[in-house]
C-alpha positions, 0 to 999 in steps of 0.5 A, spaced: 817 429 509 818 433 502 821 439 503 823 441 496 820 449 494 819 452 487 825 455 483 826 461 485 823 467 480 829 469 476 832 462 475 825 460 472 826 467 468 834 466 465 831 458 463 825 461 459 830 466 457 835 460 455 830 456 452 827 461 447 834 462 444 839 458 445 836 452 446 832 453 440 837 455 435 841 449 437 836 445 437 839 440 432 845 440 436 842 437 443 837 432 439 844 429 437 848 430 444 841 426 447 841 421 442 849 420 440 851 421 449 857 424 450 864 424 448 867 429 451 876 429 450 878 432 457 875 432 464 876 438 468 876 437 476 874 444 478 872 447 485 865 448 487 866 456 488 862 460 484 867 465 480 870 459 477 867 458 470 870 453 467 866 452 460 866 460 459 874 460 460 875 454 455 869 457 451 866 450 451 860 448 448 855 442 452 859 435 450 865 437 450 868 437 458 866 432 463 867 437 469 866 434 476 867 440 482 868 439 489 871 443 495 879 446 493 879 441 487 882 436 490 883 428 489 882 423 494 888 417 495 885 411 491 881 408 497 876 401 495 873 401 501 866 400 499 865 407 501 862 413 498 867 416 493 864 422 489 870 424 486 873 418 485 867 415 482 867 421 477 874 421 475 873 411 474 867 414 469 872 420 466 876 414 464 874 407 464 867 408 460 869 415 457 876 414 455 877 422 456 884 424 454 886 429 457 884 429 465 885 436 468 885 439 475 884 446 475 886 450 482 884 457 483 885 464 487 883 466 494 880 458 495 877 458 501 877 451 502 884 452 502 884 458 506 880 454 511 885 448 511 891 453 513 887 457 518 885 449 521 892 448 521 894 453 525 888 453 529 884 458 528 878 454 525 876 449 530 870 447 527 873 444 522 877 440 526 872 436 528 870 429 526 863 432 524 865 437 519 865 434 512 869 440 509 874 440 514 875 431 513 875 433 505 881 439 507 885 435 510 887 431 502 892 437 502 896 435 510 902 431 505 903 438 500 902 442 507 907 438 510 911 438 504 911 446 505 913 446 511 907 445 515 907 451 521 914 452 521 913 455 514 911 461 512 906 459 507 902 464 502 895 462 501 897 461 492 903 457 494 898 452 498 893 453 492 898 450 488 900 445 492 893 443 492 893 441 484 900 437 485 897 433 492 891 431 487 895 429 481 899 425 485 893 422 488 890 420 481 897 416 480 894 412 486 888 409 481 890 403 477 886 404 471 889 413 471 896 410 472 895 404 466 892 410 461 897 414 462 903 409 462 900 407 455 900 415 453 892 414 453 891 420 457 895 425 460 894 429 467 894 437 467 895 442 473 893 449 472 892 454 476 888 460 474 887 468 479 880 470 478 882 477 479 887 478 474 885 473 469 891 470 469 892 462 467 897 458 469 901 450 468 905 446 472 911 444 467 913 438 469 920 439 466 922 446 471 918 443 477 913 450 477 907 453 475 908 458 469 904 463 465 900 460 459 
């Protein structure tokens, strides 16, 4: 049965209104993305909220990053069992077919997938402990930087954790063959940010000191 509806009317209007200009005063640019494909130089792995735009902070036009967004931006541990891997799917392409050259995790404030990871730990959200929630099997990517942390012994804040989440996720992407080789030959280099949406504020992990700090 095809349950799919119409757009609803103020996404059909911002189109149009898109269409009308920027669409067709770059005409010219998207015939030649169409036609040449894409060679985009940095991969970002983003969370799927809503308040993180990735192209308007970077100011990035079409073509430029490669964004793949999942819940609390997190990586898997490389696993070839056969299975349905989105996100590693995306970062293999990113790498092997792409050949991007920078490869990005983007962590951000007030993440709910992170809260609810934490809130799970201490049981406070059931429901994400059952084996039938998808987001709370995805979540559980962060239990080796909670553990890290000090698990519930610790009194850890929920940016504390978000950032964890990051160093979890490069530490994964190390896990998968091809990212590994790439980096070992200084063909790609990963990246951890961190950015406070209220405040605007943008942050790196230097690997060098151990820590996140201010761009």
């Amino acid at each position: 049965m095809n349950t799919a509806r119409p757009l609803p009317s103020y996404l059909v209007q911002r189109y149009h209104g898109w269409s009308a200009t920027t669409f067709s005063e770059n005409k010219s640019w998207y015939r030649r993305l169409a036609d040449e494909g894409q060679r985009p130089r940095s991969m970002i792995i983003s969370c799927c909220d809503s308040r993180v735009h990735v192209t308007q902070m970077f100011g990035a036009d079409q073509g430029e990053i490669f964004l793949h967004r999942n819940i609390a931006n997190l990586v898997p541990p490389f696993a070839p069992d056969g299975d349905y891997h989105g996100t590693s799917a995306a970062v293999e392409y990113a790498v092997t077919a792409l050949k991007v050259s920078h490869l990005i995790v983007l962590g951000h404030s007030k993440c709910g997938g992170v809260k609810g990871f934490h809130e799970k730990c201490l049981g406070n959200a059931p429901e994400l402990a059952e084996n039938t929630s998808f987001v709370g099997r995805w979540i559980d990517i962060l239990q080796p930087g909670y553990d890290r942390l000090g698990g519930n012994d610790a009194d850890i804040d929920d940016a504390t954790l978000e950032k964890e989440g990051v160093l979890v996720s490069l530490e994964n992407l190390m896990t998968f063959p091809f990212v590994r080789d790439a980096v070992e030959s200084e063909k790609l280099s990963l990246h951890g940010l961190w950015t406070d949406i209220g405040e605007g504020g943008l942050e790196f992990f230097n690997a060098e000191t151990g820590a996140f700090e201010a761009l």
